[in-house]
Every structure is written in structure tokens, then in C-alpha cells.
C-alpha positions as CSV (number, residue, x, y, z in Angstrom):
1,X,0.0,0.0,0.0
2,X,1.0,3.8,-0.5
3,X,2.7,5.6,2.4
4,X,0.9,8.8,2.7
5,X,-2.5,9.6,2.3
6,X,-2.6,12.0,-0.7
7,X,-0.5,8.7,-2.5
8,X,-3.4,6.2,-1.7
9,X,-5.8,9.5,-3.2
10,X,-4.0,9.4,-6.1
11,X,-3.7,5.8,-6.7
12,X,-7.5,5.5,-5.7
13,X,-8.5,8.4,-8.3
14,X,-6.8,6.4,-11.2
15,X,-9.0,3.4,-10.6
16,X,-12.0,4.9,-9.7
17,X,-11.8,8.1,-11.6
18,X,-15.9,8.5,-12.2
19,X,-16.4,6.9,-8.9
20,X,-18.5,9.6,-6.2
21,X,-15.6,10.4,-3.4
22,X,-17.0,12.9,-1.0
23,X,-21.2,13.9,-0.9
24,X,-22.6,16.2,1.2
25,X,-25.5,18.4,1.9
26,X,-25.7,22.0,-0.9
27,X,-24.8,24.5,1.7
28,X,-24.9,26.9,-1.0
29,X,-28.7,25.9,-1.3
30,X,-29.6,25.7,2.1
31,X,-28.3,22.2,2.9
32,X,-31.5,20.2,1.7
33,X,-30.2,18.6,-1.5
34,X,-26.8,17.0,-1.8
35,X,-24.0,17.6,-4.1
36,X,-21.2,15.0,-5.1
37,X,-17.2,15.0,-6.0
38,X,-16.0,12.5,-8.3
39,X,-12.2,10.9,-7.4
40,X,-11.0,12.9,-10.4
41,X,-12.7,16.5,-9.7
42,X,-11.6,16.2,-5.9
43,X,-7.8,15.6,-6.6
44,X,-8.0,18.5,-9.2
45,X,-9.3,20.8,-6.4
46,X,-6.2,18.9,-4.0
47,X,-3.7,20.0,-6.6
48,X,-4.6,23.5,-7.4
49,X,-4.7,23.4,-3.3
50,X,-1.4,21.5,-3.5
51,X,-0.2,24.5,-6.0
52,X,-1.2,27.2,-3.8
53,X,0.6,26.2,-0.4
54,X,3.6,24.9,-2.4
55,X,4.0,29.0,-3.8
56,X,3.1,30.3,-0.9
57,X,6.5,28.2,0.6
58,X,4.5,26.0,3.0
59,X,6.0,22.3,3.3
60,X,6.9,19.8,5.5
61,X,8.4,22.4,8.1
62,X,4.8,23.5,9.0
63,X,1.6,22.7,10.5
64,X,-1.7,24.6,9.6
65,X,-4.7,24.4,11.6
66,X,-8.2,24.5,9.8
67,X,-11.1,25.4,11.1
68,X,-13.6,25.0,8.4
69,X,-16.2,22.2,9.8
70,X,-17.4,19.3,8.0
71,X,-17.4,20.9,4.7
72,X,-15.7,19.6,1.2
73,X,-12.6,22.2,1.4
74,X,-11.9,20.6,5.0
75,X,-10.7,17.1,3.5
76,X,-9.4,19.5,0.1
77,X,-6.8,21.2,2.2
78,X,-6.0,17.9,4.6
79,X,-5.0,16.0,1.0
80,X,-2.9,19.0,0.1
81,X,-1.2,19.5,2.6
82,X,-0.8,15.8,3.1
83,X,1.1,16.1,-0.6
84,X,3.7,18.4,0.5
85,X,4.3,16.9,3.8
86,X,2.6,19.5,6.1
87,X,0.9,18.8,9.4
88,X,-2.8,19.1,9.5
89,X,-4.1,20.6,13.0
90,X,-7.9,20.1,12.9
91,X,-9.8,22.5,14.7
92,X,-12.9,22.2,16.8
93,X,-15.4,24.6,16.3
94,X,-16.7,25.0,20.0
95,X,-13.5,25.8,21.4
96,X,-13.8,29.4,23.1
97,X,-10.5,31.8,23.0
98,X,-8.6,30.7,25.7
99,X,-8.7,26.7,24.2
100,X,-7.7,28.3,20.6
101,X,-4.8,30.2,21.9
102,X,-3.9,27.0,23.7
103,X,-4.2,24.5,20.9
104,X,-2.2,27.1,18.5
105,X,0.4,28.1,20.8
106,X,1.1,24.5,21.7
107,X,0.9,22.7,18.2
108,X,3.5,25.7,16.8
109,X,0.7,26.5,13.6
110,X,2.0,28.9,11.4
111,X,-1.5,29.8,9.5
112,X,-5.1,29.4,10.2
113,X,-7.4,28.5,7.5
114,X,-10.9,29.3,8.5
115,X,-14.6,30.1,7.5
116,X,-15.2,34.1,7.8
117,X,-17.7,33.6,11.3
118,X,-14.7,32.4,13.0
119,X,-12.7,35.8,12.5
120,X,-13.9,37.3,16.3
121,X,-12.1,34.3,17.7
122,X,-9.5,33.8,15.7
123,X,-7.9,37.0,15.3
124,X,-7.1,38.0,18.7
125,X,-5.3,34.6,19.2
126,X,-3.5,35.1,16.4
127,X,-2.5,39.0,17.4
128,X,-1.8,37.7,21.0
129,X,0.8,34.9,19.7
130,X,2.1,36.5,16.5
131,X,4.0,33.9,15.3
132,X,0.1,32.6,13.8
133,X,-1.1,33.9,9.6
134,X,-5.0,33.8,9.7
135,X,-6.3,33.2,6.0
136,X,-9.7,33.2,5.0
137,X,-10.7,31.8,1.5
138,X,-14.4,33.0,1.4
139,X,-13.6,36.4,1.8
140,X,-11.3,36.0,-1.6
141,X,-8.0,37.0,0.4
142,X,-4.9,35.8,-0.8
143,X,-3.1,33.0,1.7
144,X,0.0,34.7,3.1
145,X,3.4,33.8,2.9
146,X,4.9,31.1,4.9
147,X,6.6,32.2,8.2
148,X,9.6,30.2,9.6
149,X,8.7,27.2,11.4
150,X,8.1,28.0,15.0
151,X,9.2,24.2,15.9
152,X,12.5,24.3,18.2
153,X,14.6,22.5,15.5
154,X,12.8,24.1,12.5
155,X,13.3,20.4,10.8
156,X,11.0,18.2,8.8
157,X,7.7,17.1,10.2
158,X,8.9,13.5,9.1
159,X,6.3,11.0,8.4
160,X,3.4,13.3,10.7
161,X,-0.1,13.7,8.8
162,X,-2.2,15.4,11.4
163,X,-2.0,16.6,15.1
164,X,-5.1,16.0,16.7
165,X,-5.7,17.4,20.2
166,X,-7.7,14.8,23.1
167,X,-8.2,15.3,26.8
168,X,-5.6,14.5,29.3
169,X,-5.6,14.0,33.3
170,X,-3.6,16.7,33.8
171,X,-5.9,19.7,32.8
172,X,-4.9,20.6,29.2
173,X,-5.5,19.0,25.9
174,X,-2.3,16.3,24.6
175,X,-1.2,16.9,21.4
176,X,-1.2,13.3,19.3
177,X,1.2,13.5,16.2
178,X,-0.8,11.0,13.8
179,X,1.5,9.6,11.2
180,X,0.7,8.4,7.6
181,X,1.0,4.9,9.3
182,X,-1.3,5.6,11.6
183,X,-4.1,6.2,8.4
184,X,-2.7,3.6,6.6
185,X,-2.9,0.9,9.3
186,X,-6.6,2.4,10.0
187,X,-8.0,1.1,6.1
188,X,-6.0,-1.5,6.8
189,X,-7.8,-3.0,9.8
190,X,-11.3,-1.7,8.7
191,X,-11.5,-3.3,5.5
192,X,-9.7,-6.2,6.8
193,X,-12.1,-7.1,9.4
194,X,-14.6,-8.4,7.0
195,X,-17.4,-10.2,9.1
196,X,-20.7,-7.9,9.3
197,X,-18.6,-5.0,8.6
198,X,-17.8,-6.3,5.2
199,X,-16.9,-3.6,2.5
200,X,-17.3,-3.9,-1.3
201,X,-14.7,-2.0,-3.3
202,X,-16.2,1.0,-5.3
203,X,-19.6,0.0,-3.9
204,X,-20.2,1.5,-0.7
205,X,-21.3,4.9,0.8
206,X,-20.5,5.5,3.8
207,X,-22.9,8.6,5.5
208,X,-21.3,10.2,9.0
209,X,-22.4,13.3,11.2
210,X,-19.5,12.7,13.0
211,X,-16.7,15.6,13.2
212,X,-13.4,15.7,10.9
213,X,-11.6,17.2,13.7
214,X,-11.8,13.6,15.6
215,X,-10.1,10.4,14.4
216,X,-13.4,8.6,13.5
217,X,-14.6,10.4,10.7
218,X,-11.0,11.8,9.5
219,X,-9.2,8.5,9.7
220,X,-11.6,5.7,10.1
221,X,-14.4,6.6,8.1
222,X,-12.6,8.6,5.3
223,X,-9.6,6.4,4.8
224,X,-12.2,2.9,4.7
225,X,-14.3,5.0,1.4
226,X,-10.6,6.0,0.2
227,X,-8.7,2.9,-0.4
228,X,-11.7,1.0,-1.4
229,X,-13.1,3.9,-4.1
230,X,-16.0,4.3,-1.7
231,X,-18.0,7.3,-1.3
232,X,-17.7,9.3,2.1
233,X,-21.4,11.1,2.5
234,X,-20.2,14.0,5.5
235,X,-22.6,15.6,7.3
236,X,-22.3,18.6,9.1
237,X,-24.0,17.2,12.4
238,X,-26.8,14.7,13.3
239,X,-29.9,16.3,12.8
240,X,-32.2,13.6,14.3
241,X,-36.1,14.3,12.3
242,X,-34.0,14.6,9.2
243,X,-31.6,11.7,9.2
244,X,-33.5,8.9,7.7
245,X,-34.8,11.0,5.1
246,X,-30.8,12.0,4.7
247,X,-30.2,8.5,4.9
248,X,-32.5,7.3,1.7
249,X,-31.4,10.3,-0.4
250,X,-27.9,10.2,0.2
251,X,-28.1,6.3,-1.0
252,X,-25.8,5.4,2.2
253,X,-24.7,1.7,2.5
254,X,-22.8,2.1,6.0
255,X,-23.1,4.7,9.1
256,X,-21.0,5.5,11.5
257,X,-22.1,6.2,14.5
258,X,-22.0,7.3,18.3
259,X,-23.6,6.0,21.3
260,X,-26.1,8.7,21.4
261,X,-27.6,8.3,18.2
262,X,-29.1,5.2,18.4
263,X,-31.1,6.4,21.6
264,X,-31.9,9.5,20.0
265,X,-33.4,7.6,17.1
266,X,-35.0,5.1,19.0
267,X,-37.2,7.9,20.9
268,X,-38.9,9.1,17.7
269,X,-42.3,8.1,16.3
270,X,-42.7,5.2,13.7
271,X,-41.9,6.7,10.1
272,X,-42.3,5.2,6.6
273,X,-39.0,6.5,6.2
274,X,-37.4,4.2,8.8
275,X,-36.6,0.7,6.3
276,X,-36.4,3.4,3.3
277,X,-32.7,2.9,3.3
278,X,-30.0,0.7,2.0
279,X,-27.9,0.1,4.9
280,X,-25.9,-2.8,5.6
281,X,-24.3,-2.5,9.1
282,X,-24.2,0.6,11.4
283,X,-19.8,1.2,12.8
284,X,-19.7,2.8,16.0
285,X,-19.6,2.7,19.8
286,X,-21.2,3.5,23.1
287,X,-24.4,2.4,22.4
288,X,-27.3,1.5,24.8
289,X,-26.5,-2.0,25.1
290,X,-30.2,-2.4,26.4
291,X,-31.2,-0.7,23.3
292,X,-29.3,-2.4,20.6
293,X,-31.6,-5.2,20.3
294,X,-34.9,-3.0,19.3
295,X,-33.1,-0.7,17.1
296,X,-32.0,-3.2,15.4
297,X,-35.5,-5.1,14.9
298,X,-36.8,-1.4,14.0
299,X,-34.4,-0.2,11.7
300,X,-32.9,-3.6,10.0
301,X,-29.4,-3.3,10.1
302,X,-26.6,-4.4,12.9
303,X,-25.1,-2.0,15.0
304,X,-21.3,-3.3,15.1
305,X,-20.0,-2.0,18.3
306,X,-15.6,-1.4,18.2
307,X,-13.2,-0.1,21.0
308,X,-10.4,2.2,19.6
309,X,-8.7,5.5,21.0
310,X,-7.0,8.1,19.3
311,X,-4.0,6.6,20.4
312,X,-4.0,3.1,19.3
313,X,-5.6,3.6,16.0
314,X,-5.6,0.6,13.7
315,X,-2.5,-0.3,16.1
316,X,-4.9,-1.5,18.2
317,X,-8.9,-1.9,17.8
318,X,-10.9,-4.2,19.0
319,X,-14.8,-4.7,16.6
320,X,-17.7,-7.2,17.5
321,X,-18.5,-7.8,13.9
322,X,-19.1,-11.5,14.1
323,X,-21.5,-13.6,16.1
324,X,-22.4,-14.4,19.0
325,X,-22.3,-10.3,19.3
326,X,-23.8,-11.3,22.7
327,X,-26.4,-8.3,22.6
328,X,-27.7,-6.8,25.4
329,X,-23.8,-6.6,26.8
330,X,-20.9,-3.9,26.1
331,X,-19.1,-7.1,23.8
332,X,-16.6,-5.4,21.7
333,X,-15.5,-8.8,20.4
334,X,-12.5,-10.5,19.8
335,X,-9.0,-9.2,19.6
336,X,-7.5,-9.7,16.5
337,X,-4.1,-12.0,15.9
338,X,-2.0,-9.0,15.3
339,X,-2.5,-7.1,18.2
340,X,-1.9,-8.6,21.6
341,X,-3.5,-7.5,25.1
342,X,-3.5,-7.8,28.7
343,X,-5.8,-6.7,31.8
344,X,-4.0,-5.7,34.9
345,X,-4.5,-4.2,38.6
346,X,-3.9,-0.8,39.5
347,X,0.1,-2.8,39.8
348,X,0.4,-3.4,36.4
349,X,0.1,-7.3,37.6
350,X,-2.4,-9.6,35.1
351,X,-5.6,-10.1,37.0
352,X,-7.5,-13.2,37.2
353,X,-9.3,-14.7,34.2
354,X,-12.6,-13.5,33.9
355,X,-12.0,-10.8,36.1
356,X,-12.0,-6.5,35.1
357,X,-8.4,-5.2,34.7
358,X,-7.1,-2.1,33.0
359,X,-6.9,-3.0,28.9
360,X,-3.0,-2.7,28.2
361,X,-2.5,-2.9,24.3
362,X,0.2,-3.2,21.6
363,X,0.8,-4.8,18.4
364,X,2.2,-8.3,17.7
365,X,5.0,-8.5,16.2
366,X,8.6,-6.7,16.3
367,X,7.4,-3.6,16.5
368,X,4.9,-3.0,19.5
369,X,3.5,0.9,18.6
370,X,3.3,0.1,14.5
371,X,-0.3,1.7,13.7
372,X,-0.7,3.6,17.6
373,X,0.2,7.6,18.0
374,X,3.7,8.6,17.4
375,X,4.1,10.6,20.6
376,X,2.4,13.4,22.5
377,X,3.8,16.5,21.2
378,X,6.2,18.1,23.1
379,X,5.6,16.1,26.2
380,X,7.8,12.7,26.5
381,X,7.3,12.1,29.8
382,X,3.1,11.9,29.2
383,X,4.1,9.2,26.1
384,X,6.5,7.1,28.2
385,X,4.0,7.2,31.0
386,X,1.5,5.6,28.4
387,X,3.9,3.0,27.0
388,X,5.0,1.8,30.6
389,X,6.4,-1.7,30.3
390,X,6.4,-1.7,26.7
391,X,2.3,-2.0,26.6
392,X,-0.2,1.2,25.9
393,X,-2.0,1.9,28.7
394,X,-5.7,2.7,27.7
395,X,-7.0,3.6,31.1
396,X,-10.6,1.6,30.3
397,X,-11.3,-1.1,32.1
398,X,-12.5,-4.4,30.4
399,X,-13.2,-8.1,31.0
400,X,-12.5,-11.7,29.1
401,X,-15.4,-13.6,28.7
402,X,-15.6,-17.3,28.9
403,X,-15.4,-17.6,24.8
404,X,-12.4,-15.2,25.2
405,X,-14.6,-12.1,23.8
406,X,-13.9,-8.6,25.5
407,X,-16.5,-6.5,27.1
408,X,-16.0,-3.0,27.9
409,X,-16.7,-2.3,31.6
410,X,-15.8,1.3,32.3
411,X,-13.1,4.0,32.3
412,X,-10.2,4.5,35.0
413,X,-9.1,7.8,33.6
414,X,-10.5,11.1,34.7
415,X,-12.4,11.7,32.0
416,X,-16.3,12.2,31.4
417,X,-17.5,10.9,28.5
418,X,-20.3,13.1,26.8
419,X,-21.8,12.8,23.6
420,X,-18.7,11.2,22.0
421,X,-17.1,14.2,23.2
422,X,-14.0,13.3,25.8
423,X,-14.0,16.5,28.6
424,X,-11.3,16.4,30.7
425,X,-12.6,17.2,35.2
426,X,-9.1,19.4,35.5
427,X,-9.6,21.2,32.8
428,X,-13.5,22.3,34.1
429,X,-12.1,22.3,37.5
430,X,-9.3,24.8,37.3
431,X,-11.8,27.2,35.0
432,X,-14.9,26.9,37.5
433,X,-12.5,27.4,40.7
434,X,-11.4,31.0,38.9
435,X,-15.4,31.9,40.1
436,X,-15.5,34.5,43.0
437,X,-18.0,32.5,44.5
438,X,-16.7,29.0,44.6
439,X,-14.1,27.7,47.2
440,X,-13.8,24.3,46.0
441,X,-14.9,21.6,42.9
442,X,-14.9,18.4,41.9
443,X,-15.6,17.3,38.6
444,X,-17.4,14.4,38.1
445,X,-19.2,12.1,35.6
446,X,-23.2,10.8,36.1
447,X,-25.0,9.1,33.9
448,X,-26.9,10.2,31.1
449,X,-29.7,8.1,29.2
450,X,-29.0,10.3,26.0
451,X,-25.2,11.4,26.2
452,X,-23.8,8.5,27.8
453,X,-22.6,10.7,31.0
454,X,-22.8,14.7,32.0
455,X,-21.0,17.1,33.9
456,X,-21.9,17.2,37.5
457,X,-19.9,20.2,39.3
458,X,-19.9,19.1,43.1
459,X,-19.0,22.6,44.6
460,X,-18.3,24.3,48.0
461,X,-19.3,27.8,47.8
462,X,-17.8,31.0,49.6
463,X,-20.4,32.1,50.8
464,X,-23.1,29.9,52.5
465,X,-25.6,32.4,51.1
466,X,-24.2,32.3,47.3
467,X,-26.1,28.0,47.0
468,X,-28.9,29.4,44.5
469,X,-29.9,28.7,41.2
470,X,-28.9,31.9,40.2
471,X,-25.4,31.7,41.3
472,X,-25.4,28.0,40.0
473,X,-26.4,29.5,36.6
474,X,-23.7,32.0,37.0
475,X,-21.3,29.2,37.8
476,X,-21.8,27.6,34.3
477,X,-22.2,30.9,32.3
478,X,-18.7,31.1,34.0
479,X,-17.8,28.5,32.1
480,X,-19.4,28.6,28.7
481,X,-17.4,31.7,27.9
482,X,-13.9,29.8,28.7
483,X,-14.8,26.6,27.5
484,X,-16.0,24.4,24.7
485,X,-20.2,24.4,25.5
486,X,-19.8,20.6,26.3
487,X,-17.5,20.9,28.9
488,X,-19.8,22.8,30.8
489,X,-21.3,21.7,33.7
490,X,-24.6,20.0,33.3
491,X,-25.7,19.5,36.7
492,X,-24.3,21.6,40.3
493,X,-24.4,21.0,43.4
494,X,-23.4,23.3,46.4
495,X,-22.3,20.6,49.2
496,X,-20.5,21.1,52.9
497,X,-17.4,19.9,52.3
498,X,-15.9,18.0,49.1
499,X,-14.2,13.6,50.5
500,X,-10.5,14.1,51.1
501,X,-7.7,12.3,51.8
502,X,-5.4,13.0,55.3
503,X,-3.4,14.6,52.9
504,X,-6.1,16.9,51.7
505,X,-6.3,15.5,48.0
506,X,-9.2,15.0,47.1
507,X,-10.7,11.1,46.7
508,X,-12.0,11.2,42.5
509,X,-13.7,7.9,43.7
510,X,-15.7,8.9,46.5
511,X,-16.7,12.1,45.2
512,X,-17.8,10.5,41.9
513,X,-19.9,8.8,44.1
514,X,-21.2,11.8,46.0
515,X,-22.2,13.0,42.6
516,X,-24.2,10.3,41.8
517,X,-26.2,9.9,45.5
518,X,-26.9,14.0,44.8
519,X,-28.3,13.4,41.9
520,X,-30.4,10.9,42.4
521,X,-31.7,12.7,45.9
522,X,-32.9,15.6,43.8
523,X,-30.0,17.6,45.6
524,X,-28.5,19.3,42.7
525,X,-29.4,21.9,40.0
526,X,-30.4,20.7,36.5
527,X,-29.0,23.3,33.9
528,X,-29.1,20.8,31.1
529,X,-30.8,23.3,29.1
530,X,-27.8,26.1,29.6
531,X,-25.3,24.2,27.6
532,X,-25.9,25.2,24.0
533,X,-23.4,26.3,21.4
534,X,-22.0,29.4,21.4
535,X,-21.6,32.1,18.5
536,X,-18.0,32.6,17.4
């Protein structure tokens, strides 16, 4: 196979010239009718992308971040860059200033390629680190000039493709430098696994809401329709009452899903439109285990559950996409031959068959982190951490079953899991304890029966006279204007005192818990309805 992605692009649009590569919704209409790319008219708009960086002195000394959605010229200026060896630093549309100026600082971007609306938060991170261009192509401006590399070494990016930002323990975003491997070994494993999840070359159409800022829909889904001459059908977000009708007009084969949309689905009336489709098998994870059974007798198709991070990749994923599927459980199936695993205890020592242990990954073979993340970017200690003992450490817990199929049990990391959307408690802590009226937080996941968890903000106020809804409300407007919308918390709670150790650090395990028994007493504010997306 080709090394880099715009190489398996290329080799793709020679055999599948005519073939649809990339179909999504008219946003020059509206967004109710759907337009289409052939192979060969998307690698003529990559080249005359290609042409433009290549003048403009951009190359494998740089990274640019985009910030341009899930629209066509996302995946137009990824290939392009891709062909000259430049690092792509996807950007995530809800991130308020102080995330932006973090991510760009951090990642060493030199330009900014972005839709017009994101000019009010894009230009005063750029002023404030001046090492950042800021070009905007709807507004006809020329890109500007390449600035020296703001890398230490100023040397070659090597073999990276993309730098994709995921939350850490400690507070702020890692950095994972994604190599063409990593891509590569991603089609590799998807179309490999066969099974339900079997793909047909030049056949398939593959329809996904999902963001091109995360690993599933830039890697997974786009690189499967890529080397096979599929056709990737991108969304610009899951809009529920229109998604079957989406579905059937789009002529999707495959979706690729998240845990919430399968209860989101489930919860609407009966429609004519709900068998209207061609679907073969639904990719995702998360779902409602309770639920997977009666989507599936409603809807016709199997939902094919997998386990992957942004870190293992196609190094290391895990699909249930042969039977038993043992529904109505979190199976993620069996572990292919090329990878190899082991469940441990909070030593690192193998537990007892059949019983939960921390997943420790790598792949077989000589060498371990072939397909995985090359590193966290510009902090070693955080990577070696991960690849303690020569094994990635996942930090989810999971369990053998008797016929040697995984099931996912839960996550040891402090991290809430919303909506697909990973939110780091440090991160929401250290923002929410800058409020005048709050002493002390913890950050902690409850259960959701539509996002999989939410944000429950156990707080000790200043002021015993500061516990009201309207300070609560304050709390999370706090919030919204530092943080990604999602981040914010979804639930708070003014308590006493927060559990803590002898040593005064707080216990993440007992005050999880608190969160929970609040919660379910009724002791807590519900501001579910506060979190919405903010203007640029």
C-alpha cells in the first residue's frame, strides 16, 4: 500500500476516476439537497490546493490548523497539505478563546485556515501569539506567505499527517502527532475485518455526522471510502427528524455512529422512512446495550460495536463484527491476531481470568506501537507514561469472557465521556474554581440516558448564602465563555465539604460517588438546558 494519504488518493482516483468520493448536503442551497465529487474532480481541487501552499512556501516544516467544519474544502486542504508533507491541526469549532490560543500556541501552527464567522475568535489569538497567519478563503483574500517554522529544530515534520488534540488528566488538551501509518494501518484494519462489517470495493457509501476534527470520521471513516473507491457522505451534524430522510437520499450503505444516536433515534415516532434505506451495518460505539436489540428489529441493520482510542488507532482496535455479538452486553468482540493484550490491577500485575483489569495494548510482532500515535507532542514524559512496560496503557477497564470475547466495563481515567465528546474534570475544574463564589470543585461524571454521561460540578461555595440557582447558573455561564459548550457543567451542586484524603487530596472515587447519590436525591441543580453552542 502507498505511504501517505494523498498517495493512496491518487492511486484510488486512477482506478475509480468517475467513482463519487465525497457527498454532502448543498450549503450553497440551504443544505436540503446533496452535491457530489468525483475521485477525479476532488484531486484537481487537491492539486490547485497543493499548487497554492507549495507557492506560498509551505511544506513539511509546518503545520496549519483548519477550522472550516465538515465541509468539502476541509478534507481538500488535509490532502494537500498531506502532498507536501505539512501537518494538518484540525480544529474544533466550539473551542472558546482561551482553548484556541492553547491548541495554536502549543501545536507551533503557522496559518489558520478558517470560514469568515470564525474571524472574532480567531484574530485575537493570532495577534496575541504572533508567530500565527490567519487566512480566509471565502472572503477572496490571498493565503499569506509562509513564516519560519516556530518548531524548536525548524526540521521536517517526518512521516506526521495530522495533530489531533484529546483530553488529558492533567488539565490541558495532549497533542497526538498521527503519522501516515497511523491512516494507513486504519483502512488497513477496517477493511480487513470483514465479518458484518464487510466492505465492497467501489460500492459502498458510507454517511457520517461525525466531526473531521476527531479520528473517527478523519481517519476511520474517510480512509475505509478511500482505499476501497467508496463514497464518504459528510454531514455537518446529526440532525435527528431529518436523518432517515438523509439516509435514503444520500443512498448510504454504512453509518458510522456514536452511542447517542441510536437512543436519539429510537425515541422518535414510527416513520415510513425508517426501512427506506439501503444500509448494511451501522460502525460505531457507546451504544445503549439495552437498546441495541430493538433498534436493530426497527431499523434492519446491525449495529457493530468497536473499541479504539486516538492513540492506538488501527495499532490497536478491538470490533464485535461476528456472532455471537452477545447483545444486550458492552461485547466489543474479539482481539484480533496482530495485536496482543493484557488486563492488569492498579500494579500493572495480570488479574484473574474473567475478572475487570485495566486494557494494556500493543501490536504483535517486532514492532509494538506500528499503527498507535507517534508521541504526545512536546511532552515525553506523558508518552513514556503511556507505554509503561512496553504496553499502551488505555486507562478503560475491560473483562475476558468465557469464549475469550472482550466486554468493555468502564473508564479509570479522569475523563467524562459526553456525547462522544471526551472533557477532561481538570480542565472544568481549574476554569470553575477561577469563580468569586466558589471555594472548592470536583468534577465528576453521572450518567446520562441520552449522552452517555454529563458534567456534575460538586461545589463548595464561599459564601453559604451564594447556593442558589442563580449563582449556579452564574457558575456555568462562568464556564461557557472559557470553555467548549460541552465541557460545561450540566448538573451543580453546592455541598459542605468535598471527600479528602489526610493529605487533603481529594478522593476522585468517593466524590464520583457523591455525585451520583446528589443526583439521584434531587439535591442538585439541573442546567441541562444552559449548555448550547456558542456564537464565534
Amino acid at each position: 500500500m502507498s505511504t501517505t494519504v494523498y498517495e493512496i488518493f491518487c492511486k484510488s482516483a486512477k482506478e475509480f476516476p468517475a467513482n463519487a468520493f465525497l457527498c454532502t448536503p448543498d450549503y450553497a442551497g440551504g443544505g436540503d439537497n446533496f452535491v457530489e465529487l468525483s475521485y477525479k474532480d476532488m484531486l484537481a481541487r487537491v492539486d490547485t490546493a497543493a499548487a497554492a501552499y507549495r507557492a506560498a512556501g509551505y511544506g513539511p516544516k509546518h503545520r496549519v490548523a483548519v477550522l472550516l467544519e465538515n465541509r468539502p474544502e476541509f478534507l481538500v486542504h488535509f490532502y494537500a497539505l498531506n502532498s507536501l508533507g505539512a501537518g494538518l491541526v484540525p480544529l474544533n469549532p466550539d473551542y472558546r478563546a482561551a482553548e484556541l490560543e492553547y491548541v495554536l500556541g502549543h501545536s507551533g501552527a503557522t496559518l489558520v485556515v478558517a470560514l469568515d464567522k470564525y474571524k472574532p475568535l480567531i484574530d485575537p489569538a493570532s495577534a496575541k501569539l504572533g508567530s500565527v497567519s490567519t487566512w480566509y478563503p471565502e472572503s477572496g483574500d490571498a493565503m499569506p506567505a509562509a513564516k519560519a517554522s516556530s518548531a524548536a529544530d525548524a526540521s521536517p515534520l517526518s512521516d506526521e499527517c495530522a495533530l489531533l488534540y484529546t483530553s488529558g488528566t492533567t488539565g490541558q488538551p495532549k497533542g497526538c502527532v498521527l503519522s501516515n501509518r497511523y491512516f494507513v494501518r486504519m483502512a488497513e484494519v477496517y477493511l480487513g475485518e470483514g465479518g458484518l462489517c464487510d466492505v465492497r470495493r467501489g460500492v459502498e457509501r458510507l454517511i457520517t455526522p461525525l466531526p473531521l476534527f476527531h479520528m473517527n470520521a478523519l481517519c476511520a471513516s474517510a480512509m475505509a471510502m478511500l482505499v476501497s473507491g467508496g463514497c464518504i457522505i459528510q454531514l455537518d451534524r446529526f440532525h435527528p427528524r431529518r436523518w432517515w430522510k438523509d439516509v435514503a437520499a444520500s443512498g448510504a450503505t454504512i453509518v458510522h455512529y456514536l452511542g447517542v444516536m441510536p437512543a436519539i433515534l429510537l425515541s422518535l415516532p414510527p416513520d415510513p422512512l425508517d426501512r427506506a434505506h439501503k444500509l448494511r451495518f451501522g460502525f460505531g460505539a457507546n451504544a445503549d446495550p439495552r437498546q441495541i436489540t430493538t433498534f436493530e428489529e426497527r431499523y434492519g441493520f446491525p449495529l457493530i460495536e468497536s473499541w479504539a482510542m486516538s492513540e492506538t488507532g488501527g495499532g490497536a482496535c478491538i470490533t464485535a463484527s461476528r456472532e455471537p455479538r452477545h447483545l444486550g452486553t458492552r461485547c466489543i468482540g474479539t482481539p484480533g491476531q496482530w495485536m496482543e493484550l493484557r488486563l492488569v490491577d492498579e500494579n500493572d500485575q495480570d488479574v484473574p481470568e474473567g475478572e475487570p483489569g485495566e486494557l494494556l495494548v500493543r501490536r504483535s510482532g517486532p514492532d509494538p506501537r506500528d499503527g498507535f500515535f507517534s508521541c504526545y507532542l512536546k511532552d515525553p514524559a506523558a508518552t513514556d507514561t503511556a507505554w509503561s512496560g512496553g504496553w499502551f496503557h488505555t486507562g478503560d477497564v475491560a473483562r475476558r469472557g468465557p469464549d475469550g470475547q472482550m466486554h468493555f466495563v468502564d473508564r479509570r481515567k479522569n475523563i467524562i465521556r459526553r456525547s462522544g465528546e471526551n472533557i477532561a474534570a481538570l480542565e472544568v475544574e481549574s476554569v470553575l474554581q477561577s469563580h468569586p463564589e466558589v471555594d472548592q470543585v470536583a468534577i465528576v461524571a453521572v450518567p446520562d440516558p441520552v449522552r452517555d454521561e454529563e458534567v456534575f460540578a460538586c461545589i463548595v461555595a464561599r459564601n453559604s448564602g451564594s447556593r442558589t440557582e442563580a449563582v449556579a447558573r452564574s457558575i456555568q455561564a462562568h464556564c461557557l465563555e472559557r470553555l467548549a459548550y460541552f465541557k460545561a457543567p450540566g448538573y451543580v451542586s453546592f455541598v459542605e465539604t468535598l471527600p479528602r484524603t489526610s493529605t487533603n487530596k481529594l478522593q476522585k472515587g468517593e466524590a464520583a460517588k457523591l455525585g451520583i447519590e446528589l443526583l439521584k436525591g434531587g439535591s442538585c441543580f439541573d442546567l441541562r438546558d444552559g449548555k448550547k453552542r456558542q456564537a464565534p
